[in-house]
N, CA and C of each residue as an Amber inpcrd file, in Angstrom:
protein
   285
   0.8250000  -1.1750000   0.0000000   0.0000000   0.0000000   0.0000000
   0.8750000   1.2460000   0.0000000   0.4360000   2.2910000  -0.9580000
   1.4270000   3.4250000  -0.8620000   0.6370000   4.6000000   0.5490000
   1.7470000   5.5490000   0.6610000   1.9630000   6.0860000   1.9620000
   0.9640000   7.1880000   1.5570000   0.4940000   7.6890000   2.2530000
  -0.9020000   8.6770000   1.9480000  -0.1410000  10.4700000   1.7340000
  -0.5310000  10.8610000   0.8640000   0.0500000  11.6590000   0.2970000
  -0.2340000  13.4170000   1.0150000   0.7440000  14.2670000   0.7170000
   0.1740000  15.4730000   1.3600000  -0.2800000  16.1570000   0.2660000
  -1.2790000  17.4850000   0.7500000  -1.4840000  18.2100000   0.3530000
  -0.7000000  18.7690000  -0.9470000  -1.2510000  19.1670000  -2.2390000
  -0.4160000  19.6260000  -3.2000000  -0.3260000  21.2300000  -2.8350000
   0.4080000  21.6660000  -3.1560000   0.6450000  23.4840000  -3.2440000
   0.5740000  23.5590000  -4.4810000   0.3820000  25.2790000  -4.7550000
  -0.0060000  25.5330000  -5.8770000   1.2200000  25.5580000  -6.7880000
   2.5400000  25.9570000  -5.9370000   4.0780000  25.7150000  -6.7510000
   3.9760000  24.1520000  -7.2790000   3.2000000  23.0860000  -6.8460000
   3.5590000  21.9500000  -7.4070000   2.7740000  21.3980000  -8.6590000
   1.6360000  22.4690000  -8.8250000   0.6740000  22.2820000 -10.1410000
   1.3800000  23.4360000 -10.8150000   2.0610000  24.2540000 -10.5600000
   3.0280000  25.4510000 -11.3600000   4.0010000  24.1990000 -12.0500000
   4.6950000  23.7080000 -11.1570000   6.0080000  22.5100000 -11.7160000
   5.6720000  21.4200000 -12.7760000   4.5930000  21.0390000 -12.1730000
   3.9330000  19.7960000 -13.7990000   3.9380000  18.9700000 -12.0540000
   2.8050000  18.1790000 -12.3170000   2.8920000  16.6450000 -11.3800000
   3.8550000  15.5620000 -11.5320000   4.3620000  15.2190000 -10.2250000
   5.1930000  13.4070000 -11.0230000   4.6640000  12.7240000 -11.9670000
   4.7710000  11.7130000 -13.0110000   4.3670000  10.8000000 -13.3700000
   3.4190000  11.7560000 -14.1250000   3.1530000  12.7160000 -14.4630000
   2.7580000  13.4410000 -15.7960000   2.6490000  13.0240000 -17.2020000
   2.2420000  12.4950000 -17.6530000   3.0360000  11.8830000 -19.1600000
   2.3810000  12.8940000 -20.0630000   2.6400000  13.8770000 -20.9380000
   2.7390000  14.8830000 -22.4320000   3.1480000  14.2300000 -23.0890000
   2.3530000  13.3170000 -24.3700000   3.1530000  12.5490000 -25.7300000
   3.3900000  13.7770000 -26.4070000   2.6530000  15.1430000 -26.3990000
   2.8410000  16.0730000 -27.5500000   4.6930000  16.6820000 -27.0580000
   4.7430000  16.8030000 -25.7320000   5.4720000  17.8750000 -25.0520000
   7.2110000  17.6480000 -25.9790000   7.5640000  18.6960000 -26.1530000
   8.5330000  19.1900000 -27.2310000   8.0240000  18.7430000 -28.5570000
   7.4260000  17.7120000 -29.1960000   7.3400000  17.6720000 -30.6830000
   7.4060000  18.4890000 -31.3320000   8.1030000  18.5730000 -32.2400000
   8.1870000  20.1570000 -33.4570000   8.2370000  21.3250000 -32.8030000
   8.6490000  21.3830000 -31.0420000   8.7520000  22.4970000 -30.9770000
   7.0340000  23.3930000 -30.2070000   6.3150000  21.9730000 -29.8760000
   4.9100000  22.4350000 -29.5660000   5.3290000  22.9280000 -27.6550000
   4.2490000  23.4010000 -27.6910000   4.4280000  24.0700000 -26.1320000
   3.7380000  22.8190000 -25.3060000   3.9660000  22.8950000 -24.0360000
   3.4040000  21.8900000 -23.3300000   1.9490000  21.6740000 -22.9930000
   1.3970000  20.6300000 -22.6780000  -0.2100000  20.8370000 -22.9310000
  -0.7560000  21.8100000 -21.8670000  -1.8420000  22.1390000 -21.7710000
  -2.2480000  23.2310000 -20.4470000  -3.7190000  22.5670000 -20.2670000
  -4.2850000  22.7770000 -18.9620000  -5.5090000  22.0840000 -19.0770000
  -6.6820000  23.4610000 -19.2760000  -7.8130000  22.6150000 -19.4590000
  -9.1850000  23.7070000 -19.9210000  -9.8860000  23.7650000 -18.9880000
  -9.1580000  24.2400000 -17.8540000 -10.3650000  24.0840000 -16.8360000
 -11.2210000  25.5680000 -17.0020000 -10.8450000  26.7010000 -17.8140000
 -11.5070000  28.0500000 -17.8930000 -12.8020000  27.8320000 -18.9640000
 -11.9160000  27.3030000 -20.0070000 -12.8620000  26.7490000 -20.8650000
 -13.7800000  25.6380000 -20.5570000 -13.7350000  24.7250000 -19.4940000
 -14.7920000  23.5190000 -19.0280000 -15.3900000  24.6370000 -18.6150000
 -15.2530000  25.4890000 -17.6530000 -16.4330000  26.3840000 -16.6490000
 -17.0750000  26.7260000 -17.4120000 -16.3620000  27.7270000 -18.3730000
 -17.3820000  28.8200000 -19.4690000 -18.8950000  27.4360000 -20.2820000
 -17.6880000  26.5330000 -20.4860000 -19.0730000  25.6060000 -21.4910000
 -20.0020000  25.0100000 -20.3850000 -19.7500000  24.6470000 -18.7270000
 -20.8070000  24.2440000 -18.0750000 -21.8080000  24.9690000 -17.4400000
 -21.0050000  26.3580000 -17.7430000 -22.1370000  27.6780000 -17.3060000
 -23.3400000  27.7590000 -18.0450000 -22.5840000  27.7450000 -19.6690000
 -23.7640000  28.2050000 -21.0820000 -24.6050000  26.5300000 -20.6690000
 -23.9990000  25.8190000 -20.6350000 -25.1220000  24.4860000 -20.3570000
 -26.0700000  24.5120000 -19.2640000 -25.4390000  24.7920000 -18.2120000
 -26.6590000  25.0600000 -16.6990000 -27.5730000  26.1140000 -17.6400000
 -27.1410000  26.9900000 -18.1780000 -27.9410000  28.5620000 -18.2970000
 -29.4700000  27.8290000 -19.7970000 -28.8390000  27.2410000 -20.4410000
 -29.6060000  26.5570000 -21.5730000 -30.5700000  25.5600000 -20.8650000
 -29.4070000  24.5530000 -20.1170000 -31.0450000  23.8450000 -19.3260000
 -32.2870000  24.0730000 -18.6900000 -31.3850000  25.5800000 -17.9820000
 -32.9080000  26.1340000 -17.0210000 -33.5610000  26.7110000 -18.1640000
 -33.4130000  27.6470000 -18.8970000 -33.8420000  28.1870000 -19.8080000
 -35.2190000  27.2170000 -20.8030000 -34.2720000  26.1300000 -21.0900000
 -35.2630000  24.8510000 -21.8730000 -35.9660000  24.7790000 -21.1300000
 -36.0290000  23.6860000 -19.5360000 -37.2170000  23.4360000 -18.9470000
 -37.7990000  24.0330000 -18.7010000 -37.8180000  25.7750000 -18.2880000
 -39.1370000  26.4560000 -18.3090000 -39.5920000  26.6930000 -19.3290000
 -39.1390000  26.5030000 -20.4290000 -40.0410000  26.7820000 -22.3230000
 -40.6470000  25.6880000 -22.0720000 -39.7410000  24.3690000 -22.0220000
 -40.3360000  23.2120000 -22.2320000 -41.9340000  22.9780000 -21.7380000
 -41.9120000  23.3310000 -20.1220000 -42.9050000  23.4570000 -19.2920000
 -44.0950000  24.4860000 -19.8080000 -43.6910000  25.6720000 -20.0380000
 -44.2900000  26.9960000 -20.9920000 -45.6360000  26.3960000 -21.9050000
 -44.6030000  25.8030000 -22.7420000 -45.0170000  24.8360000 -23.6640000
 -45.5170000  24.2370000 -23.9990000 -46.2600000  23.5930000 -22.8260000
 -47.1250000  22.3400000 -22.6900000 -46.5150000  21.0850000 -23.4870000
 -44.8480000  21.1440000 -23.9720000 -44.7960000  19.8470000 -23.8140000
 -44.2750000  18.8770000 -23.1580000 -44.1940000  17.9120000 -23.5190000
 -44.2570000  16.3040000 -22.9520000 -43.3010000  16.7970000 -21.4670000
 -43.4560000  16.6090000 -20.2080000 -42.8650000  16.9390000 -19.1200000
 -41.3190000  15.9510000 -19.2210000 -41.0930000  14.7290000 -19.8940000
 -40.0930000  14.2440000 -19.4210000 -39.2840000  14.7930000 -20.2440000
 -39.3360000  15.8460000 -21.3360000 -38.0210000  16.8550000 -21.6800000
 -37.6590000  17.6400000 -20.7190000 -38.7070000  17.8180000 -20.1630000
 -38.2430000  19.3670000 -19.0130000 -36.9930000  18.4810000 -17.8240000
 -37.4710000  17.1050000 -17.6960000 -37.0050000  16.2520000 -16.6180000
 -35.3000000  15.6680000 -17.5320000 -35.4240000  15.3830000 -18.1530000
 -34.2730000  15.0120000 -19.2020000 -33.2960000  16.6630000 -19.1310000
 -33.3780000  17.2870000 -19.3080000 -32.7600000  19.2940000 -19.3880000
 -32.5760000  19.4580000 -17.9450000 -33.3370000  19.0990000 -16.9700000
 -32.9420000  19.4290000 -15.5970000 -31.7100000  18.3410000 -14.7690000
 -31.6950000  17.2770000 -15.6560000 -30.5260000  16.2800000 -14.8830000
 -29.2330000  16.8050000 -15.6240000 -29.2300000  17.0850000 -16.9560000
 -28.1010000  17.4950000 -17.9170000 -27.7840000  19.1600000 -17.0650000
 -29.0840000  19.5500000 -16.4810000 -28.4860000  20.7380000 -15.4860000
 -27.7690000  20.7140000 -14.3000000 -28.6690000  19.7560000 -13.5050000
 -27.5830000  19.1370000 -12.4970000 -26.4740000  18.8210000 -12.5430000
 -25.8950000  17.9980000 -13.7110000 -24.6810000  17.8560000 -14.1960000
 -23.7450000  18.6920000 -14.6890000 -24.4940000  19.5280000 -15.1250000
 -23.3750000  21.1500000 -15.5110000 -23.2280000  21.7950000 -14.2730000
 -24.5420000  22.1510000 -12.8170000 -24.1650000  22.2590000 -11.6870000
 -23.3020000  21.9690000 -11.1450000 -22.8300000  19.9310000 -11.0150000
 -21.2250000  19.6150000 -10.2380000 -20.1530000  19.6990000 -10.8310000
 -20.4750000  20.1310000 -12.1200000 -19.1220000  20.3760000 -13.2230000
 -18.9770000  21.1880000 -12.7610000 -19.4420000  22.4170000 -12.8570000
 -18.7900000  23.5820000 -12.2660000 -18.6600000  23.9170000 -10.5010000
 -19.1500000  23.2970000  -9.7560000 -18.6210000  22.7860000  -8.2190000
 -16.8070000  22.0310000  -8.2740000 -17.2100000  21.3650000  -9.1160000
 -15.7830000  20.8770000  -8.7400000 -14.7460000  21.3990000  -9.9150000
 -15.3280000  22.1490000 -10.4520000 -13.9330000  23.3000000 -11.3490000
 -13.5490000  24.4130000 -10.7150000 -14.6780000  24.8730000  -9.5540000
 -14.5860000  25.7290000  -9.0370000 -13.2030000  25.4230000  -7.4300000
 -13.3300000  23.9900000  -7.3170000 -12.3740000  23.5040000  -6.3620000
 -11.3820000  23.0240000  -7.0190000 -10.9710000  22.3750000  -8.0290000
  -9.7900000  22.2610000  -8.4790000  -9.1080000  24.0930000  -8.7240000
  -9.7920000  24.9020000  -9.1170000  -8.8090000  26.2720000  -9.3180000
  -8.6330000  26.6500000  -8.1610000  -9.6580000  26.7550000  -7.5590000
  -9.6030000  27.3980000  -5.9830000  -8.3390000  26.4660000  -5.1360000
  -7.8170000  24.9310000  -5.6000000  -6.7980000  24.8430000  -5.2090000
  -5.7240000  25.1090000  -5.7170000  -5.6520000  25.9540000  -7.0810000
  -4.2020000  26.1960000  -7.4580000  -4.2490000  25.4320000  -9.0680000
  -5.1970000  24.7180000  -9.5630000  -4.5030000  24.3970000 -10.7120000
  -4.3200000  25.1780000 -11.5700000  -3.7510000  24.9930000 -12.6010000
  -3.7990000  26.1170000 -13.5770000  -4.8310000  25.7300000 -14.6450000
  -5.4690000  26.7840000 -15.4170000  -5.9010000  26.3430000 -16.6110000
  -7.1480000  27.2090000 -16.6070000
């Protein structure tokens, strides 16, 4: 069993993680990969904002209720997307 690990700092998501693997990193001169965590938020925002938006048309609408129910779980899900993007930056990652 491995030894339980500490806390990362934000200098150690600045450095790259151990055991990191980049197949692109130097090829031709490419820059190293960076992650999308700005870009995941922005696209799970416009998704929460579209779902609520749908299920009250949907509802509006008079139609079939299990679209409105189908748009509100795909909302929920853009909800913990952005909960836990909001805690990976808030600890320091970059991106």
């Amino acid at each position: 069993m491995s030894e339980p690990q500490e806390r990362r700092s934000r200098q150690d998501y600045e450095r790259g993680l151990p055991d990191h693997h980049d197949p692109t990193a130097g090829f031709a001169g490419a820059a190293p990969a960076q992650s999308a965590l700005t870009l995941r938020l922005v696209l799970a925002v416009i998704a929460l904002v579209a779902c609520v938006v749908g299920a009250i048309g949907v509802l509006a609408a008079g139609a079939p209720v299990w679209w409105a129910v189908v748009l509100a779980v795909v909302g929920v899900v853009a909800a913990v997307d952005i909960v836990v993007i909001a805690r990976r930056k808030a600890r320091g990652e970059p991106g």
